[in-house]
C-alpha positions as protocol buffer text, in pm:
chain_id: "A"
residue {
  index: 1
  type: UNK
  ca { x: -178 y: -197 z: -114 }
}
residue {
  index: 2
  type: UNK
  ca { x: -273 y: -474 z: 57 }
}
residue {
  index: 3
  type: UNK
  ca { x: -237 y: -860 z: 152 }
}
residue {
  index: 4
  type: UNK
  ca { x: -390 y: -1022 z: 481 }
}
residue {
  index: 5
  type: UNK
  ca { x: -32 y: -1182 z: 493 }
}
residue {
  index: 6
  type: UNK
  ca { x: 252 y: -1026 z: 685 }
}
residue {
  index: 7
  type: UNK
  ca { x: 583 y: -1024 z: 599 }
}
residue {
  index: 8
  type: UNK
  ca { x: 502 y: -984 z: 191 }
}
residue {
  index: 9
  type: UNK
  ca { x: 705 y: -672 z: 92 }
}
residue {
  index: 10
  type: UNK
  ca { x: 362 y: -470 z: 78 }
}
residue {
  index: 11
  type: UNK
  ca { x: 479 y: -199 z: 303 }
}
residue {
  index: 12
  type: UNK
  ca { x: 799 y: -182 z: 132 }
}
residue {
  index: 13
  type: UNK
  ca { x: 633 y: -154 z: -213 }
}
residue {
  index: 14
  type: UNK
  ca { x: 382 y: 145 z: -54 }
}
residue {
  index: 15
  type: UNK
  ca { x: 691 y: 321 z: 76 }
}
residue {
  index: 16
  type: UNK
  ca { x: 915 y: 277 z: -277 }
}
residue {
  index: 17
  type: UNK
  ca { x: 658 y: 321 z: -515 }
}
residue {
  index: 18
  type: UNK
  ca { x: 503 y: 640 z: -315 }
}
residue {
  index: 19
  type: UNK
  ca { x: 855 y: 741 z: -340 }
}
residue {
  index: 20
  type: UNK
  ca { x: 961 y: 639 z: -743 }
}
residue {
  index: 21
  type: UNK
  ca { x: 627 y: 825 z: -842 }
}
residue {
  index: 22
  type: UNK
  ca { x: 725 y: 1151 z: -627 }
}
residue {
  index: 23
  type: UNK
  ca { x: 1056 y: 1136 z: -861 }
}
residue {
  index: 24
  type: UNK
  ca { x: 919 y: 1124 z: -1179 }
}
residue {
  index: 25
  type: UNK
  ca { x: 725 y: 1446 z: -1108 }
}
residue {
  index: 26
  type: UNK
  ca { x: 351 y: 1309 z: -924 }
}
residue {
  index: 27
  type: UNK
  ca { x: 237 y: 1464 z: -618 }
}
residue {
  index: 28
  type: UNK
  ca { x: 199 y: 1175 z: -392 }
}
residue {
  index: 29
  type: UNK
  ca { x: 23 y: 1152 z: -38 }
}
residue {
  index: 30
  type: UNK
  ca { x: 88 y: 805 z: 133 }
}
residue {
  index: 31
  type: UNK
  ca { x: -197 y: 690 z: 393 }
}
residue {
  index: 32
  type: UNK
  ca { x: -5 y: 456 z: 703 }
}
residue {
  index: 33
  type: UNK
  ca { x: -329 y: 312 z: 781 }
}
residue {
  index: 34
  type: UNK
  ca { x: -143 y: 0 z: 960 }
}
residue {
  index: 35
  type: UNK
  ca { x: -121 y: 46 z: 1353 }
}
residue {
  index: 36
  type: UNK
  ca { x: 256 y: -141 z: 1292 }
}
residue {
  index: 37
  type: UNK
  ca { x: 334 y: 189 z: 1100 }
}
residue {
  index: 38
  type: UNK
  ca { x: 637 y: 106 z: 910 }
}
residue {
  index: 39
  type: UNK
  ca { x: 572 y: 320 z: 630 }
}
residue {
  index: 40
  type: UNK
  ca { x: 577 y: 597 z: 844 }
}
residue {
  index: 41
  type: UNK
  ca { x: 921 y: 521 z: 1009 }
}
residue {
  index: 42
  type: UNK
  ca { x: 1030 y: 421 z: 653 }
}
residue {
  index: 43
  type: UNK
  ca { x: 1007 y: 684 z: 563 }
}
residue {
  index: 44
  type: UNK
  ca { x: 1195 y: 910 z: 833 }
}
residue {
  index: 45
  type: UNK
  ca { x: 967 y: 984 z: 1030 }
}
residue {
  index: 46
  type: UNK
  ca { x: 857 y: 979 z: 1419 }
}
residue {
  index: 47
  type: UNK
  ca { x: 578 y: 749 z: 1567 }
}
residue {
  index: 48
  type: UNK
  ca { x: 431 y: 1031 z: 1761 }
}
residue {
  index: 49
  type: UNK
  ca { x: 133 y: 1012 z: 1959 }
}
residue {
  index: 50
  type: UNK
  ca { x: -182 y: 1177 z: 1820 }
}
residue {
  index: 51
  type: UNK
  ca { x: -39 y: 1224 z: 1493 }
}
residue {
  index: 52
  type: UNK
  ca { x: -256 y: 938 z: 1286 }
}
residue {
  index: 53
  type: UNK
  ca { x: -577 y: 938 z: 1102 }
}
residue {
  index: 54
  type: UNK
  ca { x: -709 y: 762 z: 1424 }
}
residue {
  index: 55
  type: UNK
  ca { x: -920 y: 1047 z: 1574 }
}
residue {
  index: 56
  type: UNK
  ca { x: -1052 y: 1154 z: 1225 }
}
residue {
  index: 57
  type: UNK
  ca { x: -1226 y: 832 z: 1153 }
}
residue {
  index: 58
  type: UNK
  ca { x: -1346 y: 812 z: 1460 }
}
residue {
  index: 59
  type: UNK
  ca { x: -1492 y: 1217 z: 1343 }
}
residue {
  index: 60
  type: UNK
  ca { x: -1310 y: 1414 z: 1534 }
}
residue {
  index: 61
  type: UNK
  ca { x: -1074 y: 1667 z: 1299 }
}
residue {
  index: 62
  type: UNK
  ca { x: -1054 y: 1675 z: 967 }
}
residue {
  index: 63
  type: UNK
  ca { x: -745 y: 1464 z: 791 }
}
residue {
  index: 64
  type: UNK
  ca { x: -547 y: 1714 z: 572 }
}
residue {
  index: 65
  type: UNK
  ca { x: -467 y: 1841 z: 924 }
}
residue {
  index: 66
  type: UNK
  ca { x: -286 y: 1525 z: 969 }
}
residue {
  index: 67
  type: UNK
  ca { x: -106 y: 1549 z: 621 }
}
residue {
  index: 68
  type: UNK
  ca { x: 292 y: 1575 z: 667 }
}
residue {
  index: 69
  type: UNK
  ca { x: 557 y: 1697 z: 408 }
}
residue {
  index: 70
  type: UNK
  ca { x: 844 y: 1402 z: 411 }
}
residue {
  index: 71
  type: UNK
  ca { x: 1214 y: 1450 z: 313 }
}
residue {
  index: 72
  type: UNK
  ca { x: 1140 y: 1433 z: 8 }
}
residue {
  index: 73
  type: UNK
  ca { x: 973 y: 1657 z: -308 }
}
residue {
  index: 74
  type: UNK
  ca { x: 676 y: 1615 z: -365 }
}
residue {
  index: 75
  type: UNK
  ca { x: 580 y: 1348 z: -86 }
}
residue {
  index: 76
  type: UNK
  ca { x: 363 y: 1368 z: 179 }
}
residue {
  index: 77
  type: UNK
  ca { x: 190 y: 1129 z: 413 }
}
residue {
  index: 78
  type: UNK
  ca { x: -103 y: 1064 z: 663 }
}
residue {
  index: 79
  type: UNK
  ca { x: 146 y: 901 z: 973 }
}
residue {
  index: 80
  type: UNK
  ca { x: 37 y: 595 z: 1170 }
}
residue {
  index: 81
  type: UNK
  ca { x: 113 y: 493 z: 1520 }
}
residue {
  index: 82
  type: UNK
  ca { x: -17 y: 284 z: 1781 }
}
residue {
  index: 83
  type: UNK
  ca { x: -350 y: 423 z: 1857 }
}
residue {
  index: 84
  type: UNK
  ca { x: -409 y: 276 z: 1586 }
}
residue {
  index: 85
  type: UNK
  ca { x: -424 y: -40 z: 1714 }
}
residue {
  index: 86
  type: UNK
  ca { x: -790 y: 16 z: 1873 }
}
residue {
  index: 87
  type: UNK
  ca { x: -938 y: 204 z: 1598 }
}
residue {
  index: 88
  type: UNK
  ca { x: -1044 y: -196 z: 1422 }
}
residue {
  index: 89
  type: UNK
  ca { x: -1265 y: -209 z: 1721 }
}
residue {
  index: 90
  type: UNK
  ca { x: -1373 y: 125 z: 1787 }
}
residue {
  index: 91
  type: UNK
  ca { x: -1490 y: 147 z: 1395 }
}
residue {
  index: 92
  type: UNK
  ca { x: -1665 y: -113 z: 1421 }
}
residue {
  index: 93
  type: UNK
  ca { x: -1958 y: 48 z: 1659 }
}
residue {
  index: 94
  type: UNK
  ca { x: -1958 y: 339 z: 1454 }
}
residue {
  index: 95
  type: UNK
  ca { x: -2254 y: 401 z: 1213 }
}
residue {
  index: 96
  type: UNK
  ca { x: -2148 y: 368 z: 833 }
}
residue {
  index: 97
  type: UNK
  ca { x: -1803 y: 183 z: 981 }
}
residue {
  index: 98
  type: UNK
  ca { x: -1690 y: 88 z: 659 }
}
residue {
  index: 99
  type: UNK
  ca { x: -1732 y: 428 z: 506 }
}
residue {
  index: 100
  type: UNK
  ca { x: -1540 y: 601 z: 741 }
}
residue {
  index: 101
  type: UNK
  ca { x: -1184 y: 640 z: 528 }
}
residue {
  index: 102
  type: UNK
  ca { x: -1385 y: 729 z: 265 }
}
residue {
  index: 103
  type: UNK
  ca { x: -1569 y: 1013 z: 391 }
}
residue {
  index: 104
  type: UNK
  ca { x: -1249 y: 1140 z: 573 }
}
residue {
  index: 105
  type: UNK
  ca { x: -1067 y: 1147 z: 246 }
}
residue {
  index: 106
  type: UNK
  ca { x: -1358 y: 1337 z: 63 }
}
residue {
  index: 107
  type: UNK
  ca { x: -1220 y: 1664 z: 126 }
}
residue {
  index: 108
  type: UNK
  ca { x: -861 y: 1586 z: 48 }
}
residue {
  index: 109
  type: UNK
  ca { x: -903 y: 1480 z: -267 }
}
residue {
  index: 110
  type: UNK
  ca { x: -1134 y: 1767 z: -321 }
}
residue {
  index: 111
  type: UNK
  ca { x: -822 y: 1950 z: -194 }
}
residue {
  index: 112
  type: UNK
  ca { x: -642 y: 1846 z: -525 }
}
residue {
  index: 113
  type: UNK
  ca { x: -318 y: 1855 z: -365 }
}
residue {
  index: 114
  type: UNK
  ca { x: -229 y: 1509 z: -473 }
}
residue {
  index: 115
  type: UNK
  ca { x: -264 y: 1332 z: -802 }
}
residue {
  index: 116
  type: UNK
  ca { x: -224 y: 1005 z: -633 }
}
residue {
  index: 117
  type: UNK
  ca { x: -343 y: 883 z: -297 }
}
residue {
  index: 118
  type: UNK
  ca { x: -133 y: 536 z: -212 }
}
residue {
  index: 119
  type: UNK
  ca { x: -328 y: 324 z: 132 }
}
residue {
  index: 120
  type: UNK
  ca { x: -76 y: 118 z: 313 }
}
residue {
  index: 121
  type: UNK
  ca { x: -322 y: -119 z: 499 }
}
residue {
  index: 122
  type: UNK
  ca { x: -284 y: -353 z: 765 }
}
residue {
  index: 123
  type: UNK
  ca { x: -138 y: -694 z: 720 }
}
residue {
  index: 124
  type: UNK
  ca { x: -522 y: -830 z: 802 }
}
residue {
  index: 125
  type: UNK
  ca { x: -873 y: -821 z: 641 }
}
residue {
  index: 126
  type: UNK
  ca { x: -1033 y: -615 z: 943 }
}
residue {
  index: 127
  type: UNK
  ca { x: -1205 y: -312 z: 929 }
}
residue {
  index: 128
  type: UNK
  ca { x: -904 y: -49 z: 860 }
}
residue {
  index: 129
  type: UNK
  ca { x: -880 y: -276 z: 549 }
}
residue {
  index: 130
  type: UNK
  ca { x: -1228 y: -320 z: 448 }
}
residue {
  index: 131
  type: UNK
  ca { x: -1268 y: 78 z: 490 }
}
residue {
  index: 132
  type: UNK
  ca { x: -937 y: 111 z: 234 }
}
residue {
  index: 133
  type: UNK
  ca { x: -1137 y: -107 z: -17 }
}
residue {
  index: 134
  type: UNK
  ca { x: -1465 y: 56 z: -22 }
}
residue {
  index: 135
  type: UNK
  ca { x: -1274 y: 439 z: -43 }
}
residue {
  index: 136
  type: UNK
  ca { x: -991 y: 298 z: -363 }
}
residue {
  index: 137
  type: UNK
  ca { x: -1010 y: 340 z: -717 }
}
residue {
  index: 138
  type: UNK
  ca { x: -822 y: 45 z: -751 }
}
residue {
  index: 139
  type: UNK
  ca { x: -628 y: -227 z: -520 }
}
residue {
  index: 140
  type: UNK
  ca { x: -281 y: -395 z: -541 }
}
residue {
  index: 141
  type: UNK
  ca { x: -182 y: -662 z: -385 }
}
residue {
  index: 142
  type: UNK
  ca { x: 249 y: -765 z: -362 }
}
residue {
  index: 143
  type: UNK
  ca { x: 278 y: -1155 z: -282 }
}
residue {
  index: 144
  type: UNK
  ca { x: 564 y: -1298 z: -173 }
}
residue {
  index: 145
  type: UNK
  ca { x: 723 y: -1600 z: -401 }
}
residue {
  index: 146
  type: UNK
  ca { x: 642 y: -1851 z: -160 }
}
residue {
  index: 147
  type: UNK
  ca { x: 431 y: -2190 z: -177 }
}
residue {
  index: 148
  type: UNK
  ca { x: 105 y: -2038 z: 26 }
}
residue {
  index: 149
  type: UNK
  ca { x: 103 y: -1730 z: -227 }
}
residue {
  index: 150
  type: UNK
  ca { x: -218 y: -1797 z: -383 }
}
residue {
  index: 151
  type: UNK
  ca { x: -399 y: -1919 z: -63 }
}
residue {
  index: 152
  type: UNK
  ca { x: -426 y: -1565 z: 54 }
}
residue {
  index: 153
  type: UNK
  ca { x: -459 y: -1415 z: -273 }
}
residue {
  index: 154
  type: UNK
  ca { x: -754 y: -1554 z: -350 }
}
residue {
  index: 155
  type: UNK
  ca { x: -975 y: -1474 z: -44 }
}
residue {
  index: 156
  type: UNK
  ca { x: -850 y: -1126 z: -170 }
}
residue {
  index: 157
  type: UNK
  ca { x: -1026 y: -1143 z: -476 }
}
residue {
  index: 158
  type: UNK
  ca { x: -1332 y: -1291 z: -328 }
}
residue {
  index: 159
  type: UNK
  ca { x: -1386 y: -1012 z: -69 }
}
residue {
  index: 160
  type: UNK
  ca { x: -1305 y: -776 z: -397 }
}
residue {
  index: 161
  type: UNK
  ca { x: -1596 y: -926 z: -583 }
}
residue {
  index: 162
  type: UNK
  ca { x: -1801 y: -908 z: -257 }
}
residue {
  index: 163
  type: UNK
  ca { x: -1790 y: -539 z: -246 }
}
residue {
  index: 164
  type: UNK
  ca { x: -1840 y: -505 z: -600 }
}
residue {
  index: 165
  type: UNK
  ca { x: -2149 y: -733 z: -588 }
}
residue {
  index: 166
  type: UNK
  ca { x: -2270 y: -565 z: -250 }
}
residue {
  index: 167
  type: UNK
  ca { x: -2261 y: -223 z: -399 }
}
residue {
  index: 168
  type: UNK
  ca { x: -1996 y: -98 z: -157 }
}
residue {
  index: 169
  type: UNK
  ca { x: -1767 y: -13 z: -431 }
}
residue {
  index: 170
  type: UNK
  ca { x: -1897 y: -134 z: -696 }
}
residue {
  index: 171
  type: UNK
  ca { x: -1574 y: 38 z: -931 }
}
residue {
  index: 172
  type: UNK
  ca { x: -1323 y: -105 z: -724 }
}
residue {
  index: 173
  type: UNK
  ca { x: -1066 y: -221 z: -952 }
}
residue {
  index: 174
  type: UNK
  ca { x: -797 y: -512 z: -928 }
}
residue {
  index: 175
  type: UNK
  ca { x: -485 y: -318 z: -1050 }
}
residue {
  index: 176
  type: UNK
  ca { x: -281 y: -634 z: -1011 }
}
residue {
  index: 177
  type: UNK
  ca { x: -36 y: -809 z: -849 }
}
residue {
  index: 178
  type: UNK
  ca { x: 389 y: -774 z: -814 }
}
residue {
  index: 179
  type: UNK
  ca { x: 601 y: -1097 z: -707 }
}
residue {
  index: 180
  type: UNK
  ca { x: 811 y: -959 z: -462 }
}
residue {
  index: 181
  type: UNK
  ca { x: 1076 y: -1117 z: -249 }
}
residue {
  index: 182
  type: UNK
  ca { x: 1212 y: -1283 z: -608 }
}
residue {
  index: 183
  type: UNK
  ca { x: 1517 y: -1529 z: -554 }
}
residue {
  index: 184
  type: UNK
  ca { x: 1664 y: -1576 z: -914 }
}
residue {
  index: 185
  type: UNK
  ca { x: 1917 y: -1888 z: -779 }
}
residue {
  index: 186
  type: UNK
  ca { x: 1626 y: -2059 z: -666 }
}
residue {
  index: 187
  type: UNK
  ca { x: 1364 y: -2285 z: -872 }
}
residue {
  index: 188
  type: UNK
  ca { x: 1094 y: -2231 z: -594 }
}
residue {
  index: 189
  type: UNK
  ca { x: 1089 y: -1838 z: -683 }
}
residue {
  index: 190
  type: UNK
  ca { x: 1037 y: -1920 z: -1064 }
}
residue {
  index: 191
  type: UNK
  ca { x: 760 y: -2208 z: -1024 }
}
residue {
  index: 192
  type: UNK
  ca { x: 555 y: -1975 z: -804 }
}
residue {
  index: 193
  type: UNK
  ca { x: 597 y: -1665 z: -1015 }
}
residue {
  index: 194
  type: UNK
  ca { x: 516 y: -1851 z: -1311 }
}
residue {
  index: 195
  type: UNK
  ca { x: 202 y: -2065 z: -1097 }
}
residue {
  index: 196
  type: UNK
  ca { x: 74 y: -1716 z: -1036 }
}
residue {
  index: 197
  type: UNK
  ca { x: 96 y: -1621 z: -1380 }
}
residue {
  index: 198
  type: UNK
  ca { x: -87 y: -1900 z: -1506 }
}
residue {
  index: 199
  type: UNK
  ca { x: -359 y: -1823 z: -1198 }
}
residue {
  index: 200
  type: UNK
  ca { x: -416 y: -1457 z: -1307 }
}
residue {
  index: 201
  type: UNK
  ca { x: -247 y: -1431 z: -1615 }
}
residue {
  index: 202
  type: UNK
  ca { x: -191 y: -1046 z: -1772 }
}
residue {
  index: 203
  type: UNK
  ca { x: -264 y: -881 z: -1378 }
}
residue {
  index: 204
  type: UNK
  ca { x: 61 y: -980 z: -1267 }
}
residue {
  index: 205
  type: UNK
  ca { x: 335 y: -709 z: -1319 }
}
residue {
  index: 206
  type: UNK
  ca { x: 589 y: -785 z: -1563 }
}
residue {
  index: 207
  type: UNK
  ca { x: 849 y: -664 z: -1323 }
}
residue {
  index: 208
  type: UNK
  ca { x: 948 y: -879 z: -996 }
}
residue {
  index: 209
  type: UNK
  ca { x: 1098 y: -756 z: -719 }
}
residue {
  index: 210
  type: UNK
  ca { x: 1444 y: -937 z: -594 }
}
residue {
  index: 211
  type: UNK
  ca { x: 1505 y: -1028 z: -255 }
}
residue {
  index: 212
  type: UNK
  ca { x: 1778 y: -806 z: -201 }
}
residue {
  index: 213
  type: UNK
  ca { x: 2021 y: -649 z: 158 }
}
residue {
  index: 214
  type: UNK
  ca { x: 2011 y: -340 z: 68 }
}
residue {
  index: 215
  type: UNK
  ca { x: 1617 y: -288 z: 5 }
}
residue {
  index: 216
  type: UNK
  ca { x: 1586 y: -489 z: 326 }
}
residue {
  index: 217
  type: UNK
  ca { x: 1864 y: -228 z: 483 }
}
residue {
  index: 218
  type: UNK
  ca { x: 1646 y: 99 z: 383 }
}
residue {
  index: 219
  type: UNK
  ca { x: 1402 y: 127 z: 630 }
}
residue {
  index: 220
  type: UNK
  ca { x: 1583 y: 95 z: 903 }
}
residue {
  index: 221
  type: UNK
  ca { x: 1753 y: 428 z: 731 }
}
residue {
  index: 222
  type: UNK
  ca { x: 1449 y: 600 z: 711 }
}
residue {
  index: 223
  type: UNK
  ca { x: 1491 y: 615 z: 324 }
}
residue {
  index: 224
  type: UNK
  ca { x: 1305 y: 435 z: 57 }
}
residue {
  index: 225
  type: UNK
  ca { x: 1574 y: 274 z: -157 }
}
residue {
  index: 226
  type: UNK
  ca { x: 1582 y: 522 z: -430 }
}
residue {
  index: 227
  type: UNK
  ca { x: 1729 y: 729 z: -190 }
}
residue {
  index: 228
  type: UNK
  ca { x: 1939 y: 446 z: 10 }
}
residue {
  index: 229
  type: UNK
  ca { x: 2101 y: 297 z: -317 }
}
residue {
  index: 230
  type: UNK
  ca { x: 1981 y: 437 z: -620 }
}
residue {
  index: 231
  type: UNK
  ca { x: 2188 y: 180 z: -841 }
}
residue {
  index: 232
  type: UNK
  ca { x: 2135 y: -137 z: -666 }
}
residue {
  index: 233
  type: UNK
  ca { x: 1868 y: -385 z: -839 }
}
residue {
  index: 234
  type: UNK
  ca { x: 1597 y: -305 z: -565 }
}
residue {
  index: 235
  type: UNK
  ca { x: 1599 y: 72 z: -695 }
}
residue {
  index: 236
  type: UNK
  ca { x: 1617 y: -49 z: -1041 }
}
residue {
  index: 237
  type: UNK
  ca { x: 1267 y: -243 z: -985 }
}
residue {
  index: 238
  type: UNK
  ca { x: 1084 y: -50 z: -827 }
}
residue {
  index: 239
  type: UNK
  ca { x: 1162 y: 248 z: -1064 }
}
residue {
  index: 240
  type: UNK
  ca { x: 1040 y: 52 z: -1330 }
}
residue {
  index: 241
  type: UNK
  ca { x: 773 y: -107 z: -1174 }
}
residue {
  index: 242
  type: UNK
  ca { x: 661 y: 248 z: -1132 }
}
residue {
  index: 243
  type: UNK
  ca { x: 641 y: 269 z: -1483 }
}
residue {
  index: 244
  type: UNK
  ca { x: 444 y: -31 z: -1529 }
}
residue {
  index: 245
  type: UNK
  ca { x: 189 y: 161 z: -1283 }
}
residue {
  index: 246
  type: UNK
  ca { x: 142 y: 478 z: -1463 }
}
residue {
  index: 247
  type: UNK
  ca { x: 97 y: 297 z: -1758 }
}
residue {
  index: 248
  type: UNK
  ca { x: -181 y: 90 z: -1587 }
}
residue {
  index: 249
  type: UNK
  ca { x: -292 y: 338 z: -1451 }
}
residue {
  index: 250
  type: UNK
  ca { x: -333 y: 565 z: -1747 }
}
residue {
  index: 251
  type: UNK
  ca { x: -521 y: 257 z: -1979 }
}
């Protein structure tokens, strides 16, 4: 998951759809590789010091010793925190820097604990990010239905082609994009939903998330919003959303 913008609804879609796929049966491990880690306290749990992928990447440890079980069946996650917050630089004079999520998550797939592995990245294009591209199978991006939508978008896609062309990841795969923040009373929601549709036609998701209280209300619960308000219409997306993603996933 990621978008150099803040503010987008990408750690909310991490946290929800980590969460929807953990209900329909998939063991799910959710990576808080953002030093703001939201996803972790969205999810109920402490910011505690020492408990990130930090110290790993930087080869110290190995990271299913950082894996925690959540509230919830079948969910697990890799917890951020602030240290965090220096590992952009401290990466960055390491040999191989951009391989170093990669090589860390080696022997947790290998592990075969998980059936899917969701990255939460940092609200930025720096090197927690750029490590998250060149270790995914495949990258989503949320974008918020708002007039500078496609500006950021499309550096996305050029760094994507990038590390294709590099060789970096060459099978990195643009799984698409979801609208989220969706206004229905409003004609600036519809004109850039449909704008982006136009832009990159059958990789935007079908379904759109609403701008809703209650999915804005859920983290500060600790709860993803299946689990907040099952029946409101943020739940409702995101569960099928979720389908939308297996579905993608499995073509």
């Amino acid at each position: 998951m990621a978008n150099q913008k803040g503010g987008v609804g990408k750690t909310t879609t991490a946290v929800n759809l980590a969460a929807c796929l953990a209900a329909v049966g998939k063991s799910v491990l959710l990576f808080d590789l953002d030093p703001q880690a939201n996803a972790t306290s969205g999810l109920g749990l402490e910011k505690t010091e020492g408990a990130s992928s930090c110290r790993v990447l930087l080869g110290e440890g190995a990271l299913l010793d950082k894996v925690l079980p959540t509230a919830y069946e079948r969910l697990h996650i890799i917890p951020s925190e602030l240290d965090m917050c220096g590992a952009d630089i401290e990466l960055a004079r390491t040999e191989n820097h951009l391989q170093r999520v990669k090589q860390a998550l080696q022997p947790v797939v290998a592990s075969g604990r998980f059936q899917l592995i969701l990255i939460d990245c940092p609200p930025s294009l720096g090197v927690l990010t750029l490590n998250a591209f060149t270790a995914a199978d495949s990258l989503l991006v949320p974008l918020q239905c708002e007039y500078y939508a496609l500006e950021g978008i499309s550096m996305i896609t050029r760094l994507l082609n990038q590390l294709r062309e590099t060789g970096v990841n060459p099978g990195l795969e643009f799984l698409g994009v979801v609208m989220t923040m969706f206004d229905g009373r409003t004609n600036l929601s519809h004109q850039v939903v449909n704008e982006v549709r136009e832009h990159f036609g059958q990789t935007v998701f079908e379904t759109v998330i609403p701008r809703t209280t209650r999915l804005a209300e859920a983290p500060s619960f600790g709860k993803p919003i299946l689990y907040y308000d099952k029946y409101s219409a943020g739940s409702a997306a995101y569960e099928v959303l979720t389908q939308d993603l297996l579905k993608r996933l499995k073509d």
